[in-house]
OpenMM code with the backbone's topology and positions (N, CA, C; nanometers):
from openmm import Vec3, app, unit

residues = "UNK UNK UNK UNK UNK UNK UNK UNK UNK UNK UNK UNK UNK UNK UNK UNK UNK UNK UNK UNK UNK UNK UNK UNK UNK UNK UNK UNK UNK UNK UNK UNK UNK UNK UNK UNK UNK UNK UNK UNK UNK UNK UNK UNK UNK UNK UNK UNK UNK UNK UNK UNK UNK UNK UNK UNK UNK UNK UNK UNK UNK UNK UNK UNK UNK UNK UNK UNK UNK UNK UNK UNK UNK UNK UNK UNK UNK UNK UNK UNK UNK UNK UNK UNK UNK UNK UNK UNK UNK UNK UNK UNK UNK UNK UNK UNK UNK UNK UNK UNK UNK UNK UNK UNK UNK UNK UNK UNK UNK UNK UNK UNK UNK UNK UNK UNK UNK UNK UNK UNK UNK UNK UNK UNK UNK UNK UNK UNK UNK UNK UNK UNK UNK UNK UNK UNK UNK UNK UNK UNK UNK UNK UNK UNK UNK UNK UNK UNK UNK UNK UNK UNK UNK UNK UNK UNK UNK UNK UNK UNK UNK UNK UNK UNK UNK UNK UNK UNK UNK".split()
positions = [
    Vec3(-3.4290, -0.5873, 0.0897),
    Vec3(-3.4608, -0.4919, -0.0149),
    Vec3(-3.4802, -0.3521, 0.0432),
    Vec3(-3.5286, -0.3521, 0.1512),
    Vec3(-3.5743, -0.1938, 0.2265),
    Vec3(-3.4017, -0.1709, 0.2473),
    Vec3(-3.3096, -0.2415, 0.2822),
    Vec3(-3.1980, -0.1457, 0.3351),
    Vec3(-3.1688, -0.1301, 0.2452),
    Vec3(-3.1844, -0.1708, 0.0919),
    Vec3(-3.0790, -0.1066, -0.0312),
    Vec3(-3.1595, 0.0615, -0.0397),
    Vec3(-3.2646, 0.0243, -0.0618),
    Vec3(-3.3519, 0.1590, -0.0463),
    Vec3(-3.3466, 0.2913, 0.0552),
    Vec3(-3.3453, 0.2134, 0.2249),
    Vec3(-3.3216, 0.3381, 0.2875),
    Vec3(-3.0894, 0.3450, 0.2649),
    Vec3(-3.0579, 0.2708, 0.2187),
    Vec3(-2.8931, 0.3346, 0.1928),
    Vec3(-2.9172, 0.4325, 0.0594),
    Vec3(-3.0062, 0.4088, -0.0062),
    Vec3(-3.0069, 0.4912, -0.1557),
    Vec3(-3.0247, 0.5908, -0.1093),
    Vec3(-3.1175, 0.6076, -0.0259),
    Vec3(-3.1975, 0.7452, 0.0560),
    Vec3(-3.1165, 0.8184, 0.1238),
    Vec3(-3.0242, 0.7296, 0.2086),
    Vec3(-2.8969, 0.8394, 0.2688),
    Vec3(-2.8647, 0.8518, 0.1900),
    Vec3(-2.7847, 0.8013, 0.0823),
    Vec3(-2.6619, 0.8317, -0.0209),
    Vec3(-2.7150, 0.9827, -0.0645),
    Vec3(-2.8595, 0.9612, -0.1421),
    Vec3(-2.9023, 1.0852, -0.1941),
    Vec3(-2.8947, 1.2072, -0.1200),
    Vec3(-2.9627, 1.1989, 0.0284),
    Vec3(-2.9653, 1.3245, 0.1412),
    Vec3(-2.7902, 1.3872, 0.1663),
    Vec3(-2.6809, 1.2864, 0.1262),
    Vec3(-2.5150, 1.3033, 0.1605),
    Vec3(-2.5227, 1.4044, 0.0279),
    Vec3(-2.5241, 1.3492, -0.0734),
    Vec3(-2.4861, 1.4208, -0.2262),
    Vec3(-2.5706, 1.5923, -0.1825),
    Vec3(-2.6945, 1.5411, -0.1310),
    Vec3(-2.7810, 1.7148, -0.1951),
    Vec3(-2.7297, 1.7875, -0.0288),
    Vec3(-2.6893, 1.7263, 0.0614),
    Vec3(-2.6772, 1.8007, 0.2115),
    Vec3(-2.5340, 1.8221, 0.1765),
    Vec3(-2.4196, 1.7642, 0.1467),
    Vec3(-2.2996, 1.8131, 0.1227),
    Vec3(-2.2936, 1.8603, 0.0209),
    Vec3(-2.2951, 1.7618, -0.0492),
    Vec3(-2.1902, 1.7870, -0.2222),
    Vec3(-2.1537, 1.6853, -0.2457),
    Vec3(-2.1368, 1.6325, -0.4044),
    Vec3(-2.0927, 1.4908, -0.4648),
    Vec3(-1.9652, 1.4828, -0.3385),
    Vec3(-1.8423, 1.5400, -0.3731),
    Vec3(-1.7518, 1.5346, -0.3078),
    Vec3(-1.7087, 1.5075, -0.1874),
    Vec3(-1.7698, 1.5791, -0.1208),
    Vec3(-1.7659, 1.5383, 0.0326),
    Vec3(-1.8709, 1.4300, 0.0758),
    Vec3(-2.0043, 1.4299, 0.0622),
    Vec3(-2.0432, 1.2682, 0.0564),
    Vec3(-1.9371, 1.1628, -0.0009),
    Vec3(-1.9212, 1.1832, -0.1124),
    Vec3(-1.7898, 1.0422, -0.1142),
    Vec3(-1.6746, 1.0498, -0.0564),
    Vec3(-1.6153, 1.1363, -0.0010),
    Vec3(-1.5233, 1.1094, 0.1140),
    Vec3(-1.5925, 1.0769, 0.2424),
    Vec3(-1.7388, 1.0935, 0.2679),
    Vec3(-1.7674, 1.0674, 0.3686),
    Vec3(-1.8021, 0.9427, 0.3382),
    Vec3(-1.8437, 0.8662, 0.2597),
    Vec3(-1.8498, 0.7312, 0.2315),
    Vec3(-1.7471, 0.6440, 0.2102),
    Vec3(-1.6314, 0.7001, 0.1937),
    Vec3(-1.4593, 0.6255, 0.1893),
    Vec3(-1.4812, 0.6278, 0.3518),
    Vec3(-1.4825, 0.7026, 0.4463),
    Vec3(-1.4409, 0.7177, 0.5371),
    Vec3(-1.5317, 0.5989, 0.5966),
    Vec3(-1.6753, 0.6256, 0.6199),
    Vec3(-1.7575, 0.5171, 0.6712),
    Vec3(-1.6999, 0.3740, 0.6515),
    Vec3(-1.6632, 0.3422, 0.4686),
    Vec3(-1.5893, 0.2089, 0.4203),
    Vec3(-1.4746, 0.1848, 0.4726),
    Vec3(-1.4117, 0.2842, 0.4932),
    Vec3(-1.3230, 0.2131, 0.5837),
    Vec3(-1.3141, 0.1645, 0.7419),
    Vec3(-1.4045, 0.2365, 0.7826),
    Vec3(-1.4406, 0.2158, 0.9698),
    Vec3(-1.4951, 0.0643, 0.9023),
    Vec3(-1.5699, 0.0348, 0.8343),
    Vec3(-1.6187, -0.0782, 0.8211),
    Vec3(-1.5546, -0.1748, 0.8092),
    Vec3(-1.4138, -0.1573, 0.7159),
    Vec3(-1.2901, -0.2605, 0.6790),
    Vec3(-1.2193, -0.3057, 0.7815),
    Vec3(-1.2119, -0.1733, 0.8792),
    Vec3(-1.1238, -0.1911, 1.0309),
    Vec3(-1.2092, -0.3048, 1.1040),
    Vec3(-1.3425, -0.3129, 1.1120),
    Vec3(-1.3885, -0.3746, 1.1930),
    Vec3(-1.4065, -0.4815, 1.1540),
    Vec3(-1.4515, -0.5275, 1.0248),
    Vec3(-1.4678, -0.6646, 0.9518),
    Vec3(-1.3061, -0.7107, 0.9608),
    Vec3(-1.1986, -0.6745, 0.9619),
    Vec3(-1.0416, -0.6704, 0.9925),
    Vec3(-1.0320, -0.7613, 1.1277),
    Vec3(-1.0708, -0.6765, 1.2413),
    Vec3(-1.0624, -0.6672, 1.3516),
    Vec3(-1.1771, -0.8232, 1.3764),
    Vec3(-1.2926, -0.8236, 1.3433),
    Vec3(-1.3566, -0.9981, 1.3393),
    Vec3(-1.2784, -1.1058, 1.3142),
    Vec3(-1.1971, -1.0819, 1.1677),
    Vec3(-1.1658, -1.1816, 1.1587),
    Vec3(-1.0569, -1.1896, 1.2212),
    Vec3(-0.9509, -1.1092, 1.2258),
    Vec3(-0.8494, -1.1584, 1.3074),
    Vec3(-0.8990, -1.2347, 1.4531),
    Vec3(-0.9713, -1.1504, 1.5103),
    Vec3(-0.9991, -1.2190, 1.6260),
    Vec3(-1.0533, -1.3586, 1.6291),
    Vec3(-1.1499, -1.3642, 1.5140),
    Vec3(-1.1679, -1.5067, 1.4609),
    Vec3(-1.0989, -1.6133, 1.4655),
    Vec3(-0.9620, -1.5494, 1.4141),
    Vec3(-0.8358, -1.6439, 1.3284),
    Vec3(-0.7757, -1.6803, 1.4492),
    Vec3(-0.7510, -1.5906, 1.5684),
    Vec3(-0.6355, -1.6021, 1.6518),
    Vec3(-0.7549, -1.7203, 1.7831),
    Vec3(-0.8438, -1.6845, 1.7539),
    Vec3(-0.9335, -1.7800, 1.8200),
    Vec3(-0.9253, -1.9578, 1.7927),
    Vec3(-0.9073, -1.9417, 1.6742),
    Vec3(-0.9101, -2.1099, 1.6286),
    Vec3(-0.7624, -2.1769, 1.5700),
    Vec3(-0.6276, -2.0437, 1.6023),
    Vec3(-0.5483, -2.0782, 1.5565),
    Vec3(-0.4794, -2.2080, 1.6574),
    Vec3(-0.4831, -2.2224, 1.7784),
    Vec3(-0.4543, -2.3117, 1.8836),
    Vec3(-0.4915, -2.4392, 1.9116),
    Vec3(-0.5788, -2.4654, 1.8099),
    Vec3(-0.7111, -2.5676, 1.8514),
    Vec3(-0.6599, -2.6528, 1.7174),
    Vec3(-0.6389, -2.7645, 1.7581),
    Vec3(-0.5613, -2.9094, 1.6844),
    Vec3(-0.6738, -2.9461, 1.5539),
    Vec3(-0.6187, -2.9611, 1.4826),
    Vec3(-0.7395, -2.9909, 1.3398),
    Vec3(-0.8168, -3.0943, 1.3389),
    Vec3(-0.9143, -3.1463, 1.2962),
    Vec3(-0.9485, -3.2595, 1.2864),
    Vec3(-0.9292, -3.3817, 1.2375),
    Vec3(-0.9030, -3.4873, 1.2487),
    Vec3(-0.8704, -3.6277, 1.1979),
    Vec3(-0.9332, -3.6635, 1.0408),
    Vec3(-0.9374, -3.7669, 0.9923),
    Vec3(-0.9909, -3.8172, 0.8500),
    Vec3(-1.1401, -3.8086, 0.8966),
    Vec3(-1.1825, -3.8591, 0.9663),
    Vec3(-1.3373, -3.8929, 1.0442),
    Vec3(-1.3834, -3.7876, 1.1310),
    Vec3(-1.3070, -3.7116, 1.1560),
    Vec3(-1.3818, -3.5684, 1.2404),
    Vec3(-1.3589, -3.5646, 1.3970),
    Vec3(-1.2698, -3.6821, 1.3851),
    Vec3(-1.2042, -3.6589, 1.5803),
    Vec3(-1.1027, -3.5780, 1.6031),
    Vec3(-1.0838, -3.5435, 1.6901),
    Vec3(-0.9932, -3.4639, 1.7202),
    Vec3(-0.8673, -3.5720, 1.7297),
    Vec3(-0.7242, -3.4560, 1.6660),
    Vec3(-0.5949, -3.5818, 1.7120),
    Vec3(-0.5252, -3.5329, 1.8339),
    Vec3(-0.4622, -3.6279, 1.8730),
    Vec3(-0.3439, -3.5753, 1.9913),
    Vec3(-0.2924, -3.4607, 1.9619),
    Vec3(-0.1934, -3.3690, 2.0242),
    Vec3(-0.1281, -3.2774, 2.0260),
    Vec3(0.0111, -3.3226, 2.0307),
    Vec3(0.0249, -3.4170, 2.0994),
    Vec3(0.1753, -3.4874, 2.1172),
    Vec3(0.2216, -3.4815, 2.0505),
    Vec3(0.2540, -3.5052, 1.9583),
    Vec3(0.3103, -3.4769, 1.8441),
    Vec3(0.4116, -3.3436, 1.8120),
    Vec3(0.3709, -3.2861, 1.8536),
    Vec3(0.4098, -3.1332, 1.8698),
    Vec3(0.5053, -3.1422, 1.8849),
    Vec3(0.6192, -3.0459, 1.8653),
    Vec3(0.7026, -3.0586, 1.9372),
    Vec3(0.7051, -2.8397, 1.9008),
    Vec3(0.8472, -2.7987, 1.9979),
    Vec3(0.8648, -2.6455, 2.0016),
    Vec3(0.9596, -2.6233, 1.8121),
    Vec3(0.8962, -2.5261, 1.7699),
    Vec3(1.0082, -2.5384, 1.6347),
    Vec3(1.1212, -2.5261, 1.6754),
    Vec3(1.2147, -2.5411, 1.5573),
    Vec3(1.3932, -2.5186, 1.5711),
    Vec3(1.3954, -2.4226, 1.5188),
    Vec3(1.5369, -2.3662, 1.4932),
    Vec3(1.5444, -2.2414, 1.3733),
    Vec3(1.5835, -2.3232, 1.2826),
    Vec3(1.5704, -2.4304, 1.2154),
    Vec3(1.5779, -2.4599, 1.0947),
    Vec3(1.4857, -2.4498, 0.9860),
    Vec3(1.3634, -2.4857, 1.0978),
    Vec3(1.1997, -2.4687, 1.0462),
    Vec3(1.1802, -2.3700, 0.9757),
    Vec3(1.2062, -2.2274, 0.9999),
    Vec3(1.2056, -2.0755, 0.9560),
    Vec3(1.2958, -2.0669, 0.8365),
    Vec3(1.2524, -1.9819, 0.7378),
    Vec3(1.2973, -1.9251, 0.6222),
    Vec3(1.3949, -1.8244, 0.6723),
    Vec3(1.5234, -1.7916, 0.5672),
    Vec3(1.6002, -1.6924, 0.6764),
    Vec3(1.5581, -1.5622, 0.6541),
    Vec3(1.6290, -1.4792, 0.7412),
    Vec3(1.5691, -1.3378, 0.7834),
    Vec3(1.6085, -1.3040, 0.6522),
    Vec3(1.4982, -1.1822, 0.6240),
    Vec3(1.5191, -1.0874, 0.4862),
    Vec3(1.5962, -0.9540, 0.5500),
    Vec3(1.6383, -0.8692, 0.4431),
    Vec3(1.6989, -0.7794, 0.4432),
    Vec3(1.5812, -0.6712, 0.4486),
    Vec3(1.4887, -0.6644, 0.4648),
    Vec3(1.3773, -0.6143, 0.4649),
    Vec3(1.3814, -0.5132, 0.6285),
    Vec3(1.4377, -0.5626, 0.7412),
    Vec3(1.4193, -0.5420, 0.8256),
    Vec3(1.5655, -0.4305, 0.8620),
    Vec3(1.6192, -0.4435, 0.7896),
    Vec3(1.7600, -0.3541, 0.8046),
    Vec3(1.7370, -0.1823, 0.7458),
    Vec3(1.7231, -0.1067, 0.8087),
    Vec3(1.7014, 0.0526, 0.7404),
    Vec3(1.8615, 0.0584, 0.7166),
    Vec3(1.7887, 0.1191, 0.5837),
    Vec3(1.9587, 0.1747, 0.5083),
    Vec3(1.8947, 0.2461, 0.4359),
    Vec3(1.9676, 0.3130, 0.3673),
    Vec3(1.9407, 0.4361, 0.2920),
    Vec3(1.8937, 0.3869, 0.1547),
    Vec3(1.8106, 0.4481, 0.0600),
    Vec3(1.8033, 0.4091, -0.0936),
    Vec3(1.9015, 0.4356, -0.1911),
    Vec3(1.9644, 0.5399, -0.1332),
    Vec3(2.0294, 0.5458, -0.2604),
    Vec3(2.0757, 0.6949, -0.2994),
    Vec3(2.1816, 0.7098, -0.4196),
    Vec3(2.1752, 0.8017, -0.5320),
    Vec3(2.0430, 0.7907, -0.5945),
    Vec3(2.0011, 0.6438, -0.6088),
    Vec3(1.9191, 0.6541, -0.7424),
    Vec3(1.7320, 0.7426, -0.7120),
    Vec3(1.6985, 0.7166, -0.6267),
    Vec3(1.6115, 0.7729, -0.5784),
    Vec3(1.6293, 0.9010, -0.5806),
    Vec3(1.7263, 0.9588, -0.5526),
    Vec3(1.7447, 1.1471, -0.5613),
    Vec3(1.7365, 1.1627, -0.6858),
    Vec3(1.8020, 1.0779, -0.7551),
    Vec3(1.8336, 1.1380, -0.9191),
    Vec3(1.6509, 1.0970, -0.9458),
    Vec3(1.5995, 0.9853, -0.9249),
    Vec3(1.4633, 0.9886, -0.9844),
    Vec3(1.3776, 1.0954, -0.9128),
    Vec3(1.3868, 1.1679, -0.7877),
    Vec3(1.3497, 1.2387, -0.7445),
    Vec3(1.3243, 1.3315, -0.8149),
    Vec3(1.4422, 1.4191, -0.8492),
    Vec3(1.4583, 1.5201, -0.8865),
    Vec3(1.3828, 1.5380, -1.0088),
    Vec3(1.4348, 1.4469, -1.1133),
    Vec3(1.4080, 1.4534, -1.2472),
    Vec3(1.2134, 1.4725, -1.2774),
    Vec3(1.1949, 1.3862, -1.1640),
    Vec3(1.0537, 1.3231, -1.1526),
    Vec3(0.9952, 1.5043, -1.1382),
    Vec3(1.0582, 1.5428, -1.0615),
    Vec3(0.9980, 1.7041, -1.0431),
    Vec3(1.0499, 1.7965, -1.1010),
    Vec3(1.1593, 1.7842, -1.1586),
    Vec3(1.1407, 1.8702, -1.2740),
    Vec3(1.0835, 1.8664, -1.4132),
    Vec3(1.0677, 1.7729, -1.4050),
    Vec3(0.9885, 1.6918, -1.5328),
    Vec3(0.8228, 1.7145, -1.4993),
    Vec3(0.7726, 1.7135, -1.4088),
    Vec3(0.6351, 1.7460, -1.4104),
    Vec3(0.5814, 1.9173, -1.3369),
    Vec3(0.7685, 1.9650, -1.3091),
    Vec3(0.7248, 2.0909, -1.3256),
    Vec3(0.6898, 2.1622, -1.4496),
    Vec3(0.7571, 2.1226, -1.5434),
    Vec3(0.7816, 2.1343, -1.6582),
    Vec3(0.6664, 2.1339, -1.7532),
    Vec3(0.5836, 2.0451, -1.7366),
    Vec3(0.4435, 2.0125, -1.8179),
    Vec3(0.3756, 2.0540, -1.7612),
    Vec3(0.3536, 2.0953, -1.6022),
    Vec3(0.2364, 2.1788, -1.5855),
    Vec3(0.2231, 2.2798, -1.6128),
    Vec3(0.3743, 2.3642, -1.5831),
    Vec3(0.3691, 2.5334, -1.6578),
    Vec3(0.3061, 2.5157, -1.8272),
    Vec3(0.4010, 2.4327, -1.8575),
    Vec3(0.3828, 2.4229, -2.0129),
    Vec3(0.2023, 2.3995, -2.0162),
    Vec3(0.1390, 2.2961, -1.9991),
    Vec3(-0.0256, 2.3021, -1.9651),
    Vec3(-0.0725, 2.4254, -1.9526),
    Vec3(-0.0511, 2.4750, -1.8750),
    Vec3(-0.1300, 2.6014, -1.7817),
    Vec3(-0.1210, 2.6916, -1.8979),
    Vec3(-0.0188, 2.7003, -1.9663),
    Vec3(-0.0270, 2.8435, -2.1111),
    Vec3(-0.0407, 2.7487, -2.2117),
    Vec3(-0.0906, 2.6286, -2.2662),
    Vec3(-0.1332, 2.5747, -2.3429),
    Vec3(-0.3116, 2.5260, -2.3023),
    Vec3(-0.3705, 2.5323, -2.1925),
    Vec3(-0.5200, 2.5178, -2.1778),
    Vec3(-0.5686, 2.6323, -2.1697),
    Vec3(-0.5315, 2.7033, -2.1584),
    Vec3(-0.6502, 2.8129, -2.1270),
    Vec3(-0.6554, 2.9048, -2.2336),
    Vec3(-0.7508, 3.0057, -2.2577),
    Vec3(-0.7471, 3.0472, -2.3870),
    Vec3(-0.6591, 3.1631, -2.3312),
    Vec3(-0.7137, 3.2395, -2.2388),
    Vec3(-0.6350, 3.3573, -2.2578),
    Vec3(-0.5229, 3.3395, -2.1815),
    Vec3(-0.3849, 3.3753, -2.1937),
    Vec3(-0.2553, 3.3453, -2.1033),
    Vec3(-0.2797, 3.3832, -1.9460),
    Vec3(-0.2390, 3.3275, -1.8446),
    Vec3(-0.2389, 3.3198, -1.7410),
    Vec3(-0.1010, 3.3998, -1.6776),
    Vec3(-0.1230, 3.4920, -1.5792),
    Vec3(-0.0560, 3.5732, -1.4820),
    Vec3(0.0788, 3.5158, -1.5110),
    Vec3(0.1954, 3.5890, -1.4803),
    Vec3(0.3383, 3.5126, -1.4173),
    Vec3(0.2827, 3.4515, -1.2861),
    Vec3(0.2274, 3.4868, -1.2420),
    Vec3(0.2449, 3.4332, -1.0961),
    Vec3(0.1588, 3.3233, -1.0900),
    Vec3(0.0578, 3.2804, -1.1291),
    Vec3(-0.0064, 3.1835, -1.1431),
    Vec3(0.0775, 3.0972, -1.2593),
    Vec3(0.1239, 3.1198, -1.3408),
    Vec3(0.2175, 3.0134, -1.3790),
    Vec3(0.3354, 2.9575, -1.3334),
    Vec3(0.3944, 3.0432, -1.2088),
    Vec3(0.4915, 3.0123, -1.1553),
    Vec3(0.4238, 2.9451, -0.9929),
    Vec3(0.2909, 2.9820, -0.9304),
    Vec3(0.2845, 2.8758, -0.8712),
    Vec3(0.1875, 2.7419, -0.9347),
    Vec3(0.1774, 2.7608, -1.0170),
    Vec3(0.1406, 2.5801, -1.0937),
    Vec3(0.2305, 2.5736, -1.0917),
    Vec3(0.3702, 2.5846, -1.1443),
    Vec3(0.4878, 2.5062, -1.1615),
    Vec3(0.5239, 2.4497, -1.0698),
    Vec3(0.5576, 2.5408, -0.9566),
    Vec3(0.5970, 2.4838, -0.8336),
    Vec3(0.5006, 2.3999, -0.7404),
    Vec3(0.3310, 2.3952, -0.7582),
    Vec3(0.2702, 2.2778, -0.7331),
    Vec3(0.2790, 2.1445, -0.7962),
    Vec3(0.3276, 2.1793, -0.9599),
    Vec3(0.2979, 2.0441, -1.0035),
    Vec3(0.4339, 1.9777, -0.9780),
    Vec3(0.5836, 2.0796, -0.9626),
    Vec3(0.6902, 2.0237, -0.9789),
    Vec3(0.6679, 1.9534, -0.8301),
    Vec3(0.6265, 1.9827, -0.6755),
    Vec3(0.6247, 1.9274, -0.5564),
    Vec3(0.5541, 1.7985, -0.5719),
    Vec3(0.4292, 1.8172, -0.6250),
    Vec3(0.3485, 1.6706, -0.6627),
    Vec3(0.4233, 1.6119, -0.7353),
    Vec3(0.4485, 1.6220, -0.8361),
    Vec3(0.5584, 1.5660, -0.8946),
    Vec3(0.6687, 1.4417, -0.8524),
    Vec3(0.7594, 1.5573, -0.7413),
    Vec3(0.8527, 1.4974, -0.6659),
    Vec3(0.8224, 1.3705, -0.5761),
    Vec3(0.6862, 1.4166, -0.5612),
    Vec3(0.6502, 1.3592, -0.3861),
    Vec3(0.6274, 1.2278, -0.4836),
    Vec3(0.5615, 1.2065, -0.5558),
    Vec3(0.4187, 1.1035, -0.5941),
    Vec3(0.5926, 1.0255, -0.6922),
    Vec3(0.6721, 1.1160, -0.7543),
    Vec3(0.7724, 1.0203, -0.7935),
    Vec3(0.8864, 0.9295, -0.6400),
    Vec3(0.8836, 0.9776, -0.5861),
    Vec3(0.9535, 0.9244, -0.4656),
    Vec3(0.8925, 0.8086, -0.4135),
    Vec3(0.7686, 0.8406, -0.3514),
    Vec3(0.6761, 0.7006, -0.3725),
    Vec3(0.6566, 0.5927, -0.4228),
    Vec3(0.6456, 0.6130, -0.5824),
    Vec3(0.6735, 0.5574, -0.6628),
    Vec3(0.7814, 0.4853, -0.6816),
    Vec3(0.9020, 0.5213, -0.7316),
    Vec3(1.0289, 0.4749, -0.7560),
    Vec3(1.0574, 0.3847, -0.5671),
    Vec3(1.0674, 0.4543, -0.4930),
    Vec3(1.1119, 0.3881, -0.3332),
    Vec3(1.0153, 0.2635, -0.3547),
    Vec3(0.8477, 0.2443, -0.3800),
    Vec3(0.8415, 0.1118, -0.4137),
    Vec3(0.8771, 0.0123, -0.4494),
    Vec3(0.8880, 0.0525, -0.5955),
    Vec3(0.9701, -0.0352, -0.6748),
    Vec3(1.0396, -0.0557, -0.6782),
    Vec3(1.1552, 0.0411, -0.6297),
    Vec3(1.3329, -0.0286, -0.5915),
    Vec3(1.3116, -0.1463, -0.4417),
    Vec3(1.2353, -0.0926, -0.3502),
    Vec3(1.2042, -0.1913, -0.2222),
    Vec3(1.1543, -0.3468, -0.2699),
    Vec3(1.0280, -0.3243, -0.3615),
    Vec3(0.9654, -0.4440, -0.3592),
    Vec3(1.0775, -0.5263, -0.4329),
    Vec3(1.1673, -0.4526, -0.5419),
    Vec3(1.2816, -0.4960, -0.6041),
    Vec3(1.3984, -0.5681, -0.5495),
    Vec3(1.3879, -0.4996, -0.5159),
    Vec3(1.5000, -0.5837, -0.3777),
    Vec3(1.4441, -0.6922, -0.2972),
    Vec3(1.3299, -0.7057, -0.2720),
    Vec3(1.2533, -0.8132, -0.1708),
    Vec3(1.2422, -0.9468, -0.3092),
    Vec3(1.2032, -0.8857, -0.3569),
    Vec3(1.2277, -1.0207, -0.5028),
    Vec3(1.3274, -1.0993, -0.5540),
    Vec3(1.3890, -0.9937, -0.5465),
    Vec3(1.5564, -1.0620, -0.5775),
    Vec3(1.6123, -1.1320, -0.4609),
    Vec3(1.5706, -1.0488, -0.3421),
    Vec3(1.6170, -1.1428, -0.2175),
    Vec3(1.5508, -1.2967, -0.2180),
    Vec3(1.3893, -1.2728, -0.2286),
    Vec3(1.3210, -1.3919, -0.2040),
    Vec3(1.3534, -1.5297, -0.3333),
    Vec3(1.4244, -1.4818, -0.4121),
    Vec3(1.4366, -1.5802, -0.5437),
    Vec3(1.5686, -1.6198, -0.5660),
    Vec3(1.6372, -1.5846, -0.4586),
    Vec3(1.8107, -1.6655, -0.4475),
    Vec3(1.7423, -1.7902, -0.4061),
    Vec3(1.8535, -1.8637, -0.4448),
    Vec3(1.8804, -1.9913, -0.4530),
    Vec3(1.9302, -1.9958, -0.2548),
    Vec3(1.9034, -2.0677, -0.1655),
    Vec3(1.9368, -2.0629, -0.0253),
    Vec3(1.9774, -2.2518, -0.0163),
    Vec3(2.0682, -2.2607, 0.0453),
    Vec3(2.1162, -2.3776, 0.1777),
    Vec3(2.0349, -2.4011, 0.2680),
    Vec3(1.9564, -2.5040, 0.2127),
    Vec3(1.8784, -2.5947, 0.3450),
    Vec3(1.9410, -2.5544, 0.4637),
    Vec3(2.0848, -2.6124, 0.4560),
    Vec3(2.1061, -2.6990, 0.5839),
    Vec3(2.1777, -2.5358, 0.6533),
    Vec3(2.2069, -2.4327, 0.5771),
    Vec3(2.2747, -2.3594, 0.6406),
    Vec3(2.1956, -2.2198, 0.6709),
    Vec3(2.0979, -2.1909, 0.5938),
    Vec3(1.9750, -2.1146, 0.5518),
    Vec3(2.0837, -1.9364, 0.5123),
    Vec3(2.1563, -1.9664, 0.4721),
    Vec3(2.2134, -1.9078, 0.3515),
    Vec3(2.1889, -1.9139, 0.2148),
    Vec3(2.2051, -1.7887, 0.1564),
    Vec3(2.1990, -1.7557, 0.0322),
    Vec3(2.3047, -1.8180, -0.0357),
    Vec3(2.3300, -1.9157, -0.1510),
    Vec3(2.4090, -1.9607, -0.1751),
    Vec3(2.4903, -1.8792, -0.3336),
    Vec3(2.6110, -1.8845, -0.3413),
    Vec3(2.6861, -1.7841, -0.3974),
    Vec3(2.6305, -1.7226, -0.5531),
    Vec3(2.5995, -1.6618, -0.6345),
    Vec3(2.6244, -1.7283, -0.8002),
    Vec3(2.4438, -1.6819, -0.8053),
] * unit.nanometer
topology = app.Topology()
chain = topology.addChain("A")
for resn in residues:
    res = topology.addResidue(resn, chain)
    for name in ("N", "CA", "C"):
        topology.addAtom(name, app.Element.getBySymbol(name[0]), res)
């Protein structure tokens, strides 16, 4: 109960010594040193007990013999995942559009929020901030979804056991 209290107590001294803002980036930042390391446990955890033979019905340990080295049959076949190639036309065309399209609504915003009209020049650099954000955050976007798109369609063919080919159709 005292550490929820003295964390309330920092939290508060972060907010009134920085600012809402920068205390919570400084608290993303802390959460994540924390994720790295709780990360970093368990893996080490995992890779610790990954070697060590499971236990029997009754809790003995079994032989290892058994074992044998895998084949490559064992393995799923390689994805296309690992091949760099280019995305595309389609990505430029969503590119583009993506930023001119949210250049477009921010100018338009910027002389529709405010009461009194805003500078040329301040409407022309909102435009060109929102059209760059725009671009960037659509590229992101779309390159996801065409990638993960492709990894789906790859992973949901129909494949040959025996040949670990994608089979035609």
């Amino acid at each position: 109960m005292m550490w929820i209290v003295a964390l309330l107590a920092v939290l508060c001294a972060l907010v009134t010594y920085f600012g809402l803002h920068s205390a919570l980036v400084l608290i993303l930042f802390a959460l994540a040193i924390a994720a790295h390391i709780a990360g970093n446990a368990l893996g080490t955890q995992l890779r610790a007990n990954g070697n060590q033979p499971l236990p029997g019905e009754h809790g003995e340990v079994t032989s290892t013999s058994w074992r044998r080295a895998p084949a490559a049959e064992d393995f799923a076949p390689p994805s296309e995942l690992c091949a760099r190639r280019s995305l595309g036309l389609p990505i430029v065309i969503a590119t583009i559009l993506g930023g001119l399209l949210t250049a477009a609504a921010g100018g338009l915003l910027m002389i529709v929020m405010f009461e009194r009209p805003p500078t040329w020049t301040a409407i022309i650099a909102g435009t060109i901030a929102c059209g760059t954000l725009g671009a960037i955050w659509t590229f992101v976007g779309f390159g996801f979804v065409q990638v993960a798109g492709g990894a789906f369609f790859q992973a949901t063919k129909k494949v040959d056991s025996n040949r670990n080919k994608p089979l035609p159709g």
